[in-house]
C-alpha positions in Angstrom: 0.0 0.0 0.0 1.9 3.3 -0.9 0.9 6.5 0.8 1.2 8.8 -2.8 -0.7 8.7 -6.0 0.6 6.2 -8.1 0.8 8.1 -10.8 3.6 8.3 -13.7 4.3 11.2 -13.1 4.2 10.5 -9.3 7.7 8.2 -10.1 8.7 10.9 -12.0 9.0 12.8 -9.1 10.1 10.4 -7.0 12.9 9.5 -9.4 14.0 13.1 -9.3 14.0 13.2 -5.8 16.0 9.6 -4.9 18.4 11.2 -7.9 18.5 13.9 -5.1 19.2 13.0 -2.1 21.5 10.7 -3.3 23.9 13.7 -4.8 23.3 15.2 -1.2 24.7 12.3 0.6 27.6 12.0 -1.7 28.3 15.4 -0.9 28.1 14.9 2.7 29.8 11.9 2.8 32.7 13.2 1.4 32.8 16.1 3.6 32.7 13.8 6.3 35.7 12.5 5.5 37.2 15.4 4.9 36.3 16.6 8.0 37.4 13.3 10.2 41.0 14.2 8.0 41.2 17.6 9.2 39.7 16.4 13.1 43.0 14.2 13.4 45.3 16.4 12.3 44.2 18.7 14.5 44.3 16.1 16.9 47.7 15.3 16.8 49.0 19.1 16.7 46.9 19.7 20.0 48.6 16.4 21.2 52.3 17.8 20.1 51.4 20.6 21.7 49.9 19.1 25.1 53.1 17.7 25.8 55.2 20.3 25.2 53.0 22.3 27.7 53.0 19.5 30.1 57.5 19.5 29.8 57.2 23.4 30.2 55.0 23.0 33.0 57.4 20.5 34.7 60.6 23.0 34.0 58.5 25.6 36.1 57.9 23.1 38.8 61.2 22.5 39.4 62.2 26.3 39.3 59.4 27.2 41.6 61.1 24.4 44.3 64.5 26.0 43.8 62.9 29.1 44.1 60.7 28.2 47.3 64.0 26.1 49.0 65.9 29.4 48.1 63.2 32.1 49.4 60.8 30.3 51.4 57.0 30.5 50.1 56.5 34.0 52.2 59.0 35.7 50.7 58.5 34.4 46.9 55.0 35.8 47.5 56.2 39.5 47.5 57.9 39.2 44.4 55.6 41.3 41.5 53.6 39.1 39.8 53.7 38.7 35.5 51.8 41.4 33.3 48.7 39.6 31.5 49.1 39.2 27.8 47.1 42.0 27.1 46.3 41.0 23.2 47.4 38.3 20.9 48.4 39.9 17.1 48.0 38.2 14.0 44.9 35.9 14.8 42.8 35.2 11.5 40.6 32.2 11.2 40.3 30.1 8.0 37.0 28.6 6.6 37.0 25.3 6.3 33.9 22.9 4.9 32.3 26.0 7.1 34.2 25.9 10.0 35.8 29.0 11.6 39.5 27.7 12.3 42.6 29.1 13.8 45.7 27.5 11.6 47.7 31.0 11.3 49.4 30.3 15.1 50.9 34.1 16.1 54.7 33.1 17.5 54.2 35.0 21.2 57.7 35.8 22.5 56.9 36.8 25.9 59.3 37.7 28.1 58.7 38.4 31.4 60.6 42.0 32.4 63.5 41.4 35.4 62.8 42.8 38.7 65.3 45.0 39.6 64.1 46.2 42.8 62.8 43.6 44.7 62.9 41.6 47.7 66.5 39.6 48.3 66.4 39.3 44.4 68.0 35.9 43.2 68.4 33.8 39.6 66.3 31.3 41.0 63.6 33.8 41.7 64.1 35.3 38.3 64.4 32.0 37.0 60.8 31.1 37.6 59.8 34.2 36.2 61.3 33.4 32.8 59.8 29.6 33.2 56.3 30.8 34.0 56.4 33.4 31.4 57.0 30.4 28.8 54.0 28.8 29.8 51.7 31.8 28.3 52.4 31.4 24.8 51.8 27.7 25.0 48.7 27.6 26.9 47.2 30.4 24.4 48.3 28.4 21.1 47.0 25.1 23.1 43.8 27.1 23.9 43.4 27.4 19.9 44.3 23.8 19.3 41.6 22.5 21.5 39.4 25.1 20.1 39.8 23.7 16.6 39.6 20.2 17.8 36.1 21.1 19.2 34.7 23.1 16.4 35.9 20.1 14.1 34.0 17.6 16.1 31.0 19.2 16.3 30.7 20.1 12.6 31.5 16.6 12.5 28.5 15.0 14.4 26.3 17.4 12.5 27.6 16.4 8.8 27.5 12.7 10.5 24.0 12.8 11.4 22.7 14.4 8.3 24.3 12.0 6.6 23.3 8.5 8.5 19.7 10.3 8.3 19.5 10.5 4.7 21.2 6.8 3.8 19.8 5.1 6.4 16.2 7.0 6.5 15.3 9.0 3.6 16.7 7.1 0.9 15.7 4.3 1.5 12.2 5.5 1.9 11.9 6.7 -1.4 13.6 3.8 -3.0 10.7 1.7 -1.5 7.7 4.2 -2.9 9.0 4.4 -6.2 9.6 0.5 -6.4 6.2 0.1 -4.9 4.7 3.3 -7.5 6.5 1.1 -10.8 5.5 -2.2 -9.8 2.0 -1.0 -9.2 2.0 0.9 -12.7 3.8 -2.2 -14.1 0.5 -4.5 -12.9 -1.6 -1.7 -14.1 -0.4 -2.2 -17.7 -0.3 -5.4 -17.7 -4.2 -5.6 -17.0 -5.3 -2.6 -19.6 -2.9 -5.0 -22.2 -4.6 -7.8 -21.4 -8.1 -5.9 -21.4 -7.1 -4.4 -24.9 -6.3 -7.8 -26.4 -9.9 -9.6 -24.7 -11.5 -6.3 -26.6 -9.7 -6.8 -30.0 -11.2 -10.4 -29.6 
C-alpha cells in the first residue's frame, strides 16, 4: 500500500528526488571525510602541543622548588607578579567545509621584564619568572588547538548525522515508494494490455 498517488508522473518525481538525495549524501559523505581528515590532524597538533605544555609546566615546577627552597614560600610571595598578555596579534581564522579555524598560530615571545628592585632578588627567583612566562604562549596556542579540535567535532556529528539520516532514512524510503509506485504501474499495464487484447477479440 503506498501513501502517494501512483501516478507516472508521481515516479517521476520520486525518481527526481532519490536522484537527489543521493547527490546530497555523496556530498556529505565526502565532507565527512574530509572533516574526520582535518579532526585528526588537529588532533595530533593539539597532542604535540599538550606535551610540550606539560614539559614546560614541569621546567616551572622545578624552578618554583628551587625558588621556594631558596626564598621560602613568604617571601617568593612579595615578588611582583607577570603582566597579563594583554592582546594576541596576528589571529585570522580560516574557513573550512564551514568551520571558523585558527591554523595561522601568532609566535608569542613573551618575556617576562627582570625585577630590579625587589625583595633579596636571586636567579632562582628570576628563573621562575622566565619559566612561567614560557607557559603563556603555550597555553594560548594550546587554547586554539583545542578550540579547533572542538569546532571540528562538532561540525562533524552534525555532517555525520545528516548523513546517517539520509542513507539510512530518507533514501531508502523513497527507494521503497518508487519501487512500490512502478510495480504497481507495471501491474496496471499489464491488466489494460490484457483488457485491450480480450476487446480486439
Amino acid at each position: 500500500m503506498v501513501e502517494v498517488t501512483p501516478t507516472r508522473g508521481t515516479a517521476l518525481a520520486l525518481a527526481e528526488e532519490k536522484s537527489f538525495l543521493e547527490t546530497g549524501f555523496g556530498f556529505l559523505d565526502e565532507k565527512r571525510m574530509m572533516l574526520a581528515a582535518t579532526l585528526l590532524r588537529e588532533l595530533r597538533a593539539w597532542s604535540d602541543l599538550r606535551d610540550e605544555y606539560s614539559e614546560q609546566i614541569a621546567r616551572t615546577v622545578s624552578a618554583m622548588k628551587a625558588a621556594i627552597t631558596r626564598h621560602g614560600l613568604e617571601n617568593l610571595q612579595r615578588y611582583p607578579v607577570l603582566e597579563t598578555l594583554r592582546e594576541l596579534p596576528g589571529i585570522r581564522q580560516s574557513p573550512i567545509l564551514g568551520v571558523g579555524l585558527i591554523f595561522d598560530m601568532p609566535e608569542l615571545q613573551w618575556h617576562a621584564p627582570r625585577v630590579e628592585n625587589g625583595p633579596d632578588l636571586s636567579e632562582a627567583a628570576e628563573n621562575l619568572r622566565k619559566e612561567a612566562a614560557r607557559l603563556v604562549p603555550l597555553a594560548v596556542r594550546l587554547a586554539f588547538r583545542q578550540s579547533n579540535v572542538c569546532r571540528l567535532l562538532r561540525e562533524y556529528r552534525d555532517t555525520d548525522r545528516r548523513a546517517r539520516a539520509l542513507e539510512n532514512v530518507l533514501i531508502p524510503e523513497t527507494r521503497e515508494k518508487l519501487a512500490q509506485i512502478n510495480e504497481y504501474l507495471n501491474e496496471f499495464d499489464q491488466e489494460e494490455a490484457i483488457r485491450i487484447r480480450n476487446a480486439v477479440r
